[in-house]
Structure formats: C-alpha cells, structure tokens
C-alpha positions in Angstrom: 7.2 28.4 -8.7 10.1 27.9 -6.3 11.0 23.9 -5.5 11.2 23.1 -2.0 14.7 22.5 -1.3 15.1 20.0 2.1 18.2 19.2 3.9 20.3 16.3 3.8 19.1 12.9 4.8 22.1 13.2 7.4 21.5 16.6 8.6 20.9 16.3 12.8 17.5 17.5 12.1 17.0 13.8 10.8 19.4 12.1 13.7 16.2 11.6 15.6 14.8 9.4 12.3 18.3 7.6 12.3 18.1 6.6 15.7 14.4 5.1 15.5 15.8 2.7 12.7 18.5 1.3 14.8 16.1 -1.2 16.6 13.8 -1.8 13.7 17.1 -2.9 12.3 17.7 -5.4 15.6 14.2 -6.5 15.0 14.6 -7.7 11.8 16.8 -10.1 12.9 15.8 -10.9 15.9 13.4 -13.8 17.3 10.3 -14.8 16.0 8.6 -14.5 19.1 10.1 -10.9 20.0 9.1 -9.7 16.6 5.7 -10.2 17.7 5.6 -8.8 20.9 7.8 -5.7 19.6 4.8 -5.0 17.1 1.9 -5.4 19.0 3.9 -3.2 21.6 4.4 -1.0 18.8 0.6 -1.1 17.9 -0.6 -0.4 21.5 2.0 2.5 21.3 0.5 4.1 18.2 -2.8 3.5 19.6 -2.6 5.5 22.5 -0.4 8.3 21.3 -1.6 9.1 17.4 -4.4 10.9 18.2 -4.6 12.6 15.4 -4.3 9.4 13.0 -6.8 7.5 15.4 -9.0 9.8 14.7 -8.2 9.8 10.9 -9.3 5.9 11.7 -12.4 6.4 13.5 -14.1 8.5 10.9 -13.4 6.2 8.1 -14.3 3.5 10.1 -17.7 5.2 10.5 -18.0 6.2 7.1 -17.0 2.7 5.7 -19.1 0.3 8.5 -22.0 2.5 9.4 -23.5 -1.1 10.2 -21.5 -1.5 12.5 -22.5 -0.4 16.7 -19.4 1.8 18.6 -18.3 -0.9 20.5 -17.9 -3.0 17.4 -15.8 0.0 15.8 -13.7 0.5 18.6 -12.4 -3.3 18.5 -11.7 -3.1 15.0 -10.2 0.7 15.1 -8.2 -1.2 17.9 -6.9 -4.5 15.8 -6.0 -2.4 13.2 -3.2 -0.3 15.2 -2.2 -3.7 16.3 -1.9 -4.6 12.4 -0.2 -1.4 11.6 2.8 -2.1 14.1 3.3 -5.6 13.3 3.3 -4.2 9.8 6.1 -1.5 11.0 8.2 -4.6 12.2 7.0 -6.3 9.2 8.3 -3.7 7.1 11.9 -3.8 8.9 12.1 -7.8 7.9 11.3 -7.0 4.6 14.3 -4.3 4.3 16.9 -6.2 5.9 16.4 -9.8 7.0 18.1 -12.2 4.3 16.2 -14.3 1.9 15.7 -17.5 3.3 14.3 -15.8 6.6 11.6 -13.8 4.7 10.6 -17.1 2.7 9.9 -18.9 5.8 7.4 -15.9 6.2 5.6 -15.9 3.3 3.1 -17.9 1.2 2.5 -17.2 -2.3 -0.3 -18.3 -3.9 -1.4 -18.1 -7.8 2.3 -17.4 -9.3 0.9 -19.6 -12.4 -1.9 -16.7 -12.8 0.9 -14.0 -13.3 3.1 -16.6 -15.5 0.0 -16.7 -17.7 -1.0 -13.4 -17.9 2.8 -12.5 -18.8 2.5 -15.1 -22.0 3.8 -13.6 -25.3 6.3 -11.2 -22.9 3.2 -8.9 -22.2 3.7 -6.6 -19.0 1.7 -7.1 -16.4 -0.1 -4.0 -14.0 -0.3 -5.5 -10.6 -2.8 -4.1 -8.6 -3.5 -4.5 -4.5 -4.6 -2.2 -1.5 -2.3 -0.3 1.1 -2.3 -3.3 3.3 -0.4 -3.6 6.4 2.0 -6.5 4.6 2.9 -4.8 1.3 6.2 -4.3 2.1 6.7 -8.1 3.1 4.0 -8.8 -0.2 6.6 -6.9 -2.3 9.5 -8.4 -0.9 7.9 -12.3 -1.5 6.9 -11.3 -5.3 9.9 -10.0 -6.0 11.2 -12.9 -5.1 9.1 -15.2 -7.5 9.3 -12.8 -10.2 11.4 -10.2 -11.4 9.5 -6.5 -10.9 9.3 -2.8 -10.1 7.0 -0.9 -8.0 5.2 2.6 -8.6 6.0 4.5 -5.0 5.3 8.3 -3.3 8.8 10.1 -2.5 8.8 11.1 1.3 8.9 14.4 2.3 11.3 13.7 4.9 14.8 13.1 3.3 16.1 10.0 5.9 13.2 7.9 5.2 13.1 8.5 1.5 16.6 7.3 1.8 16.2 4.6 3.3 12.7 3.1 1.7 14.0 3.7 -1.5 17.3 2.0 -1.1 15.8 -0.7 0.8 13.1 -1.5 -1.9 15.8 -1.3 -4.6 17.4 -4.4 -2.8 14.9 -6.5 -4.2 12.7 -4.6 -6.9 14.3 -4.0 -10.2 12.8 -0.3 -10.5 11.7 1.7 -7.8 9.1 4.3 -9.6 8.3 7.6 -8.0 4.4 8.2 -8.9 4.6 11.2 -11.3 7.4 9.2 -13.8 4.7 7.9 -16.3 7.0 7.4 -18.5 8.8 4.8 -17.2 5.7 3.2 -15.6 4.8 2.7 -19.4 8.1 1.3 -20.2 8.3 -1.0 -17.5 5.0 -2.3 -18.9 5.7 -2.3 -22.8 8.7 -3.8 -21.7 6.8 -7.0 -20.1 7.5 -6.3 -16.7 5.5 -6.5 -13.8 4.6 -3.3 -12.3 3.1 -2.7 -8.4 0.4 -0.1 -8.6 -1.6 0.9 -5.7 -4.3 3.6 -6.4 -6.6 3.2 -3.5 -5.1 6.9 -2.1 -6.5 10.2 -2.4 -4.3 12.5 -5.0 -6.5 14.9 -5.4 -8.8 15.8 -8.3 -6.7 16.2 -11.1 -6.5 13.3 -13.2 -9.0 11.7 -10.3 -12.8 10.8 -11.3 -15.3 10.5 -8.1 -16.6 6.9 -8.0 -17.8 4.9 -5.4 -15.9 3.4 -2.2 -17.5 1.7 0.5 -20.5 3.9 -1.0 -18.4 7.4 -1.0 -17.6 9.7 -3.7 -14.0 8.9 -3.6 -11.2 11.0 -5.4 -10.0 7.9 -8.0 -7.2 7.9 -10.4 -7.9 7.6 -13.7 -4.2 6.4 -14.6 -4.8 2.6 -13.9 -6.4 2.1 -17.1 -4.3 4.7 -18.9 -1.4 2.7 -18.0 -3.2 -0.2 -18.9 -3.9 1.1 -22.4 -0.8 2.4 -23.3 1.5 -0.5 -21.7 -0.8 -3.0 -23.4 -1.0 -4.6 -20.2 -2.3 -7.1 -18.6 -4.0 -5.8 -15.1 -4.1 -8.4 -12.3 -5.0 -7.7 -8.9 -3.4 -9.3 -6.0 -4.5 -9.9 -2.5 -1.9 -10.4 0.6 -3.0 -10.2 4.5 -1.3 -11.4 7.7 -2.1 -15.2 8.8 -3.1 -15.6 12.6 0.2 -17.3 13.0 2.0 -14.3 11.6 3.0 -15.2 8.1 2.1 -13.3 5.0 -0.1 -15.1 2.4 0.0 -13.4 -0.7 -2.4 -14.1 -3.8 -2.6 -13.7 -6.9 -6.2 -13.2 -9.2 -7.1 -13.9 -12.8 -6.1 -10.5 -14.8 -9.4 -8.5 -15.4 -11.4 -8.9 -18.7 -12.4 -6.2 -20.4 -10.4 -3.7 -19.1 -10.1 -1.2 -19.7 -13.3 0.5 -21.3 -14.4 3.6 -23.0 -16.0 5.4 -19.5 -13.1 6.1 -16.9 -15.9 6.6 -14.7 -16.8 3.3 -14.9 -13.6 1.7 -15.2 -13.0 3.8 -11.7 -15.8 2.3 -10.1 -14.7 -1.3 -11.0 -11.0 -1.0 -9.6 -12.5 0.8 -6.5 -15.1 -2.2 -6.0 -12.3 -4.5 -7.1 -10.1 -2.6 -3.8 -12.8 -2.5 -1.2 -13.2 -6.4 -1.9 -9.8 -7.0 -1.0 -10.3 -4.6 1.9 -13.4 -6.1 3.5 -11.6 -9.9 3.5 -9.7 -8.3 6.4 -10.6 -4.5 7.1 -8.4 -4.7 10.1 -5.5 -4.8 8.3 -6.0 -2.0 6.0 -4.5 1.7 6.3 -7.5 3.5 7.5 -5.1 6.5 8.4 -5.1 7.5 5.2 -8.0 10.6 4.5 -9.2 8.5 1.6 -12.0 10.9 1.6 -10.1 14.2 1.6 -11.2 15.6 -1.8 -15.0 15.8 -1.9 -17.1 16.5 -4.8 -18.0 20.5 -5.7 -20.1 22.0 -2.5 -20.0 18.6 -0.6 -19.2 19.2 3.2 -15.6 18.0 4.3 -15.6 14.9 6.5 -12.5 15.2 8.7 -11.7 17.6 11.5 -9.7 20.4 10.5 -5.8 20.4 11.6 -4.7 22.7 14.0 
C-alpha cells in the first residue's frame, strides 16, 4: 500500500495555517483581559460557523444527556464552544508564553499522589479526558514533573509542525500513538506518561464498553501498557476555573488494575472518563464522533458527510 506523501509544512498551500498562528502568537502574550475576550470571541465564532462540528456536538449531546429538555442542550452545546475557544487561546499560552506567566495560570493539586505512585522509580500511566485545558494541564505537569505525552500526528503538515515542536518545549518525549514501543519504555523507565483514550480509533485493538450508556469503540491498550510498563495508572482531572485559571488534579492510582477481562477493565476506564467528564461536561470535546464505530448491524448515529 502506497504512503500518503503531503507537502511541506511551508508549502503556500499551508500559508493560510501560518498566518492564523500569528495572532494566537500575539495572544499569548498579551493581556489577561484580552485573552479572554479573544476566546470567547473565538468561541461565538466557532459556534456560528462549524456547522458541521456543532452538529457533531448536538448529537452527542443528545446521546450523552437524554435527561436533559432542548433548551437545556442548547445552553450547554453553547458553553462548550465558548470552552473550546478559550481552550484555542489556552492552547497558544501554553506553546509560547514563558514560565512564570503560565504558573500564575495554573493550580495543581495532588503532586504528592504522583510522587507516591512513582516510589521505587516505577512509571507512572497518567490518564485524563480531551478536556478543553490539556494543553495548559500538560504544560503545568510538565512543569512539576519531568514527562512525555502519547499524541495523534496531524494530517496537515504546519500544524503537526508546530504542536509537536511546541509540546517538545516542555515534555521530554512527544509520542505519536502507534510507537508502543517507546510508550513501554517511557514507562519501564519510570516516567510519567500522558495517555488519553477517551477517542474513537476504530475497532481494532478497541472492545465495545459502556459510555454515558453507549457501546463505545474502547482501546484496549491502557491496560496493556499498564501490564507491560509495570505501571502505575493514575488518572488526573483538570478543568477551567470561573476566573480563568486551570486547576489540575491529581487521583489515587487505581487498584487492581489491570484484570484478566479487557472488557471489563474497558468499562472501568470509560466510567473512570465520563466521571471526569460530567464534573464539567461543558468543557469537554464533544466534536469528537466518540460514537463513530458501532457494534456489528447497529445503525450509525451521525449524519453522513457530504
């Protein structure tokens, strides 16, 4: 099978890409109070021009909160394009703004949980949600303890440069998804290791187990890794305070885990996950299709692209 070849991150196919970062690089340095306003600009923005992705949203948002009346959905569908464009902006002070700037945005909670669970020089399998602070949650972490950080190469060349190289500022080793063997060796050797497996990857190497009460495409690899890093798996939780700063927390590593039934151990991280999610569902990326992969003869549940 032939590799797709694409260009070169500075091929003028990509200028346009170029030329979007230039003020997320102006926002990261700029004031406190224009950062906000820039991403809740941003958020209204996406909001009324994705219609594709806020349609992504609105069916999750149904599938997830059936309890909840249209009205109720269409506040929350709305709060969480805010959250995803003060996570853009986020994202851009993460990248670039110096260290002292991104402390006085941050709070981290629990660091003596993660020194424990690293006792003896055992690695430690960090696992959160695609919240709309990782990057900043990544950024604090990294800055409390050395790490590296499991990530999905981009399909378009300028922002792969650019995430990657940013990322690699401040985490040690920046891990593209299918490299299991160095996720192992991060672990074995006592490292801490980002891992996010709350995304649909298909069904290979995916069991279905329950997320907000869907069949949902789950990786089995989280308790591989943990088996064969000897690792200690420790979920963390990080959200955006209502005056703006990141909190980020850090749980007591999971006992017992993993088991002998990847089913089950699948259903616990996905109960695990949606925990983290429903603390602040407004804040998480719904525009993923977490249910794109549905169990033999089940009906799809998103529109069809066009």
């Amino acid at each position: 099978m032939r590799t797709r070849r694409y260009p070169h991150p500075l091929h003028p196919r990509y200028w346009p890409t170029w030329l979007a970062l230039a003020p997320l690089w102006l926002l990261a340095h700029a004031p406190r109070a224009l950062q906000r306003g820039a991403g809740a600009l941003l958020g209204a923005l996406l909001h009324g021009f994705a219609r594709s992705r806020r349609a992504i949203v609105a069916t999750n948002l149904a599938l997830c909160f059936p309890h909840l009346g249209e009205r109720e959905r269409a506040a929350l569908l709305r709060r969480n394009f805010l959250a995803a464009g003060a996570g853009i902006v986020d994202s851009a002070i993460a990248w670039w703004a110096g260290s002292e700037r991104v402390r006085r945005r941050v709070e981290v909670r629990g660091m003596e949980r993660l020194q424990r669970a690293r006792a003896g020089g055992r690695g430690v399998l960090l696992l959160g949600a695609h919240m709309t602070t990782l990057e900043m949650a990544g950024r604090a972490l990294a800055m409390e303890a050395e790490s590296d950080a499991v990530y999905r190469r981009q399909k378009n060349p300028a922002w792969e440069r650019i995430i990657r190289r940013s990322r690699a500022r401040w985490i040690r080793h920046v891990i593209e998804r299918s490299d299991v063997r160095a996720m192992r060796a991060s672990l074995l050797a006592g490292r801490v290791l980002w891992y996010l497996p709350d995304q649909d990857n298909g069904a290979r190497h995916s069991v279905f187990a329950p997320f907000f009460g869907i069949a949902a495409a789950t990786l089995t690899a989280t308790a591989r890794l943990a088996r064969v890093g000897r690792a200690a798996v420790v979920p963390v939780a990080h959200w955006r305070a209502s005056d703006g700063r990141c909190v980020v927390e850090i749980g007591e590593p999971l006992a017992d885990f993993p088991g002998r039934d990847p089913v089950a151990d699948a259903t616990r991280i996905n109960a695990l996950i949606e925990d983290l999610v429903r603390a602040h569902p407004e804040q998480y990326l719904w525009a993923h299709r977490r249910f794109k992969t549905r169990p033999s003869g089940a009906a799809p549940l998103y529109a069809r692209r066009h």
